[in-house]
N, CA, C and O atoms as a GROMACS GRO file, in nm:
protein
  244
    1UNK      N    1  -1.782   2.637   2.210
    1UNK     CA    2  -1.680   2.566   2.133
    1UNK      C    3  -1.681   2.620   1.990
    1UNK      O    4  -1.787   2.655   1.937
    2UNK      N    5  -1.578   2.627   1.936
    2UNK     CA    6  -1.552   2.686   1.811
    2UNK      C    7  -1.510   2.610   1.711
    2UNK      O    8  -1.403   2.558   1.742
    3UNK      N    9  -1.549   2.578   1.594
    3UNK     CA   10  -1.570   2.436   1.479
    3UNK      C   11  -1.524   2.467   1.308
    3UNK      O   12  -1.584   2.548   1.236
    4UNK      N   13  -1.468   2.428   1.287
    4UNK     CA   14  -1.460   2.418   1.114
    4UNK      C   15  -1.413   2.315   1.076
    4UNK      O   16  -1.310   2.260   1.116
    5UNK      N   17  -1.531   2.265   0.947
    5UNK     CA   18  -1.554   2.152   0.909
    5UNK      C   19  -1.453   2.175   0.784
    5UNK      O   20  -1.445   2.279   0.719
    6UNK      N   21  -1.385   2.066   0.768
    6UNK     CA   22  -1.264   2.063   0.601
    6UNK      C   23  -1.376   2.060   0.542
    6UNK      O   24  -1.365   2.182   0.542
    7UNK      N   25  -1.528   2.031   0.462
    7UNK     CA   26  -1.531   2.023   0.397
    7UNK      C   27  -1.604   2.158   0.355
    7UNK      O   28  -1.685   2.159   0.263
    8UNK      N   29  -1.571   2.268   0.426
    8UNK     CA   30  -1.613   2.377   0.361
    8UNK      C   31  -1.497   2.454   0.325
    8UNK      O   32  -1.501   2.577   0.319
    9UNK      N   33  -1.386   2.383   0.298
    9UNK     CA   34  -1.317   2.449   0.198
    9UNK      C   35  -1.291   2.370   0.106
    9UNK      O   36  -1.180   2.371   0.053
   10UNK      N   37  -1.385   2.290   0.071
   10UNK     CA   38  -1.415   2.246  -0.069
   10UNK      C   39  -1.366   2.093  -0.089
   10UNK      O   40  -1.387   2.032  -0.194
   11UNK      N   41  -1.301   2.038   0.020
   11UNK     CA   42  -1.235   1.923   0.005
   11UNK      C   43  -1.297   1.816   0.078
   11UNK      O   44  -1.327   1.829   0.196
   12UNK      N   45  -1.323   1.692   0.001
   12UNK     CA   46  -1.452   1.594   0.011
   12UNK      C   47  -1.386   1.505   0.162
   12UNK      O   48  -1.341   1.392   0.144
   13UNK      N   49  -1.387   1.565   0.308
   13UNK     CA   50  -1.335   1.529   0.415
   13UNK      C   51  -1.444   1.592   0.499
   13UNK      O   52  -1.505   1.697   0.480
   14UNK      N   53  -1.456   1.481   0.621
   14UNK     CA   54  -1.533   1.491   0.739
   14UNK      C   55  -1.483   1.528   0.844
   14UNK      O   56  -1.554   1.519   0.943
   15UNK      N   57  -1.402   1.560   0.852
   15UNK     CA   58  -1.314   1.642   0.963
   15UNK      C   59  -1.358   1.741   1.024
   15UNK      O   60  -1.356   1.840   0.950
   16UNK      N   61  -1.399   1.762   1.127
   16UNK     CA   62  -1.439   1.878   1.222
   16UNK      C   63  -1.309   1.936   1.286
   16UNK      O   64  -1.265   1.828   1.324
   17UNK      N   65  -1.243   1.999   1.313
   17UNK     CA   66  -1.147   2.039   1.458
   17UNK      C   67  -1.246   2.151   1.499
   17UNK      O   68  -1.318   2.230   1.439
   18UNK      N   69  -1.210   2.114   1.656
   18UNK     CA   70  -1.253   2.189   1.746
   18UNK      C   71  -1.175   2.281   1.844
   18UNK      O   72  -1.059   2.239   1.851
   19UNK      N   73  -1.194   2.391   1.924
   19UNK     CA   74  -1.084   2.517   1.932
   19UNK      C   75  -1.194   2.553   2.109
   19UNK      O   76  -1.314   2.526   2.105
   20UNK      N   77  -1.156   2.588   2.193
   20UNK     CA   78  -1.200   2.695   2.281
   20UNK      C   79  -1.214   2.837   2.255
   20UNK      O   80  -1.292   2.922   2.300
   21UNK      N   81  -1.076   2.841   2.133
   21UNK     CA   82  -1.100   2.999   2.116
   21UNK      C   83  -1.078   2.999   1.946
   21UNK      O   84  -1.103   2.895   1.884
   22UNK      N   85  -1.031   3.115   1.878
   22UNK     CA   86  -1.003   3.088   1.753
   22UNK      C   87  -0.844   3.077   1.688
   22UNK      O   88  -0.813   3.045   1.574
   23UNK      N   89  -0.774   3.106   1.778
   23UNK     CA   90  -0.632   3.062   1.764
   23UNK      C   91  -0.619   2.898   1.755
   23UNK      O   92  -0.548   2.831   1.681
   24UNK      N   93  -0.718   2.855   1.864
   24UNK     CA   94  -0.691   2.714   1.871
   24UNK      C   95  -0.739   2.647   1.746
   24UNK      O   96  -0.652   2.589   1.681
   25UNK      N   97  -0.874   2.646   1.698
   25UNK     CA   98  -0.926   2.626   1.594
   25UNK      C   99  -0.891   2.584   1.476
   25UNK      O  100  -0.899   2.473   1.423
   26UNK      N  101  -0.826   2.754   1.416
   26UNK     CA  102  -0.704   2.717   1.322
   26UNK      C  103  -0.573   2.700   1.294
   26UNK      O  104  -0.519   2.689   1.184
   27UNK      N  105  -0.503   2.697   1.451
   27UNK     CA  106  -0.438   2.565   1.446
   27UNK      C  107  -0.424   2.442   1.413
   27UNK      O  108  -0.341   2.377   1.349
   28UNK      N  109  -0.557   2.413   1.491
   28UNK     CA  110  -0.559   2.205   1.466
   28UNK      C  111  -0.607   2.208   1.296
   28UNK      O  112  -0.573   2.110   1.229
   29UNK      N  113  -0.687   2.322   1.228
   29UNK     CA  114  -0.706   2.332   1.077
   29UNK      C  115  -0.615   2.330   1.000
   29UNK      O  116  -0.628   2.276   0.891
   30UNK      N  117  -0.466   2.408   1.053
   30UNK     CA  118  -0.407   2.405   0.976
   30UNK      C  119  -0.321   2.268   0.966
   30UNK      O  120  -0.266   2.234   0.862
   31UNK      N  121  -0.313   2.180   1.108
   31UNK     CA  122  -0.266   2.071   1.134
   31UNK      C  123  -0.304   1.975   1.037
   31UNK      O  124  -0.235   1.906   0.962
   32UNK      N  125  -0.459   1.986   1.056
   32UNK     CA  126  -0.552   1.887   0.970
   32UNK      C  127  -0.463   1.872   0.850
   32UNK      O  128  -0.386   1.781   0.818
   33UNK      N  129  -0.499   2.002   0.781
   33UNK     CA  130  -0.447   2.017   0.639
   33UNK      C  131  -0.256   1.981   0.600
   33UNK      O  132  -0.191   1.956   0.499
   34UNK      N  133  -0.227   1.996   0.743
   34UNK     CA  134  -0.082   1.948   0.664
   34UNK      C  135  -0.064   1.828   0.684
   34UNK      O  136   0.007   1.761   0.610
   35UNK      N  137  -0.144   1.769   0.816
   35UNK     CA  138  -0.097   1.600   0.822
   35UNK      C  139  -0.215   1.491   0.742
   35UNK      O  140  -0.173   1.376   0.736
   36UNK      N  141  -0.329   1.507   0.693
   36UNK     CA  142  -0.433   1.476   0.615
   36UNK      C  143  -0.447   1.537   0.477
   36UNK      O  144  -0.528   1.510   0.388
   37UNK      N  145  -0.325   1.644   0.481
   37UNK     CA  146  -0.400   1.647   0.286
   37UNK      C  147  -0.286   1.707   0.234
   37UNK      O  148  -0.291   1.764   0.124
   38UNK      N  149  -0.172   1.701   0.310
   38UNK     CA  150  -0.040   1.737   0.272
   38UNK      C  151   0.002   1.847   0.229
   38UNK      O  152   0.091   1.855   0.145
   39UNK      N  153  -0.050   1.932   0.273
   39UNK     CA  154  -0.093   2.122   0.256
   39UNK      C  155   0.070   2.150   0.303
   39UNK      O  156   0.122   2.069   0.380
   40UNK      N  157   0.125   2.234   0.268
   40UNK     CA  158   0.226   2.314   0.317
   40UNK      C  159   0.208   2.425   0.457
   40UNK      O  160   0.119   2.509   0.454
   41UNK      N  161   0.291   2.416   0.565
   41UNK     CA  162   0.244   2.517   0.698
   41UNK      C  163   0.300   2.611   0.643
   41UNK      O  164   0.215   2.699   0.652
   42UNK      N  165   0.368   2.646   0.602
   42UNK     CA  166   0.434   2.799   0.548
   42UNK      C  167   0.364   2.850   0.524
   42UNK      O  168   0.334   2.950   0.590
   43UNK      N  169   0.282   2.805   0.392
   43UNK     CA  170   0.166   2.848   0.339
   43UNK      C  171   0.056   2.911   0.388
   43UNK      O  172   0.020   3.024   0.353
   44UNK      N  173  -0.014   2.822   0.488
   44UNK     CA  174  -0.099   2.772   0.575
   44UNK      C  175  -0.045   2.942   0.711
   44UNK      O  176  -0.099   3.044   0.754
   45UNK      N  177   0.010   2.912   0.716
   45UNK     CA  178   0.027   2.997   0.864
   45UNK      C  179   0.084   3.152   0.858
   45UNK      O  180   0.171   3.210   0.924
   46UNK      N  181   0.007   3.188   0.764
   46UNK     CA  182   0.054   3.350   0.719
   46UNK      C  183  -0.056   3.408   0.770
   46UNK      O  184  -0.166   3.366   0.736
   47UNK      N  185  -0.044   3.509   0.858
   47UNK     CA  186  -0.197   3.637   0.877
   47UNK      C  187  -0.270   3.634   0.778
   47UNK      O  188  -0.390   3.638   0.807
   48UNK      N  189  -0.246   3.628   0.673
   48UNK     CA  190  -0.396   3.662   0.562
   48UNK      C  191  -0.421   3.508   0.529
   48UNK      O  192  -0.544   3.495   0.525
   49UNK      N  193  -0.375   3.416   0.510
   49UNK     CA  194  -0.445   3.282   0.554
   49UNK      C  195  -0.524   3.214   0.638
   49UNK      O  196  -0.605   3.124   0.615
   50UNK      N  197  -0.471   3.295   0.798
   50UNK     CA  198  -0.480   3.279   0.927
   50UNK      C  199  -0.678   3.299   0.916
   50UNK      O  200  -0.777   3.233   0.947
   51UNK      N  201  -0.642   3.456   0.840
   51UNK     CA  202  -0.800   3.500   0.865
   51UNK      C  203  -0.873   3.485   0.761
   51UNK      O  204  -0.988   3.529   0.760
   52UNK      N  205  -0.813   3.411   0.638
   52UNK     CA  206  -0.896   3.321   0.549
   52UNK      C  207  -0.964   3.186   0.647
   52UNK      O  208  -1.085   3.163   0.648
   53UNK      N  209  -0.896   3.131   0.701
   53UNK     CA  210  -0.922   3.026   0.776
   53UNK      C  211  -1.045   3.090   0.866
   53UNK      O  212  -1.155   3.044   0.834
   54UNK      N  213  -1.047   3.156   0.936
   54UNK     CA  214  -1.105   3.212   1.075
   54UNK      C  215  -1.267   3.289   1.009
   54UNK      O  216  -1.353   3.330   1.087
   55UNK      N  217  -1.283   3.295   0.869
   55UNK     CA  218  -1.392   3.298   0.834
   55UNK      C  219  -1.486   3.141   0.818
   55UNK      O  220  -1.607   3.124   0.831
   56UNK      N  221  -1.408   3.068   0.794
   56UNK     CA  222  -1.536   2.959   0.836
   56UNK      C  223  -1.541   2.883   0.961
   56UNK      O  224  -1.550   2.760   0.969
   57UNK      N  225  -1.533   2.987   1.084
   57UNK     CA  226  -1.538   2.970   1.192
   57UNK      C  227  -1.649   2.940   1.228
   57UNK      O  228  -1.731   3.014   1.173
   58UNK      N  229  -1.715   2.839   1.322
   58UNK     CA  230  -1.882   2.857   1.361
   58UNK      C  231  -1.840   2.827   1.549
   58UNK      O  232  -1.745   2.787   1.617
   59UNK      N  233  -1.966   2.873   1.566
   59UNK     CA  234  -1.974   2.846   1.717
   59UNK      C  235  -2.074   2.749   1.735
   59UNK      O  236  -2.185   2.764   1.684
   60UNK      N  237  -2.044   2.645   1.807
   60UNK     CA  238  -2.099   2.513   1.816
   60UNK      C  239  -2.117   2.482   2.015
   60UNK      O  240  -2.016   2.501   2.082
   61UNK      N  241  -2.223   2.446   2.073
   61UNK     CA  242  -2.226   2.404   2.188
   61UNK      C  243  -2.131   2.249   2.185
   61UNK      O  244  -2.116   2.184   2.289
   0.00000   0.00000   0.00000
């Protein structure tokens, strides 16, 4: 299972989403961020964001 926690991008939230793969991942991350912290998807869903995101990827059982 594949994990990133909101609060390692700096924002004081306990939020985990969880992914099978890493598309899925930062998806529901970027979800997080637009329906919990009112982030813009435009923004959010560009290739060089994509793989800003996909660095605080962890692999979690």
């Amino acid at each position: 299972m594949k994990v990133i926690y909101c609060r390692d991008f700096g924002l004081d939230c306990n939020a985990k989403m969880k992914g099978k793969n890493e598309d899925d991942v930062i998806d529901a991350t970027i979800n997080h961020g637009v329906g919990m912290h009112g982030q813009n998807p435009r923004e959010l869903n560009t290739p060089e964001k994509r793989a800003e995101i996909a660095k605080k990827i962890r692999e979690e059982e």
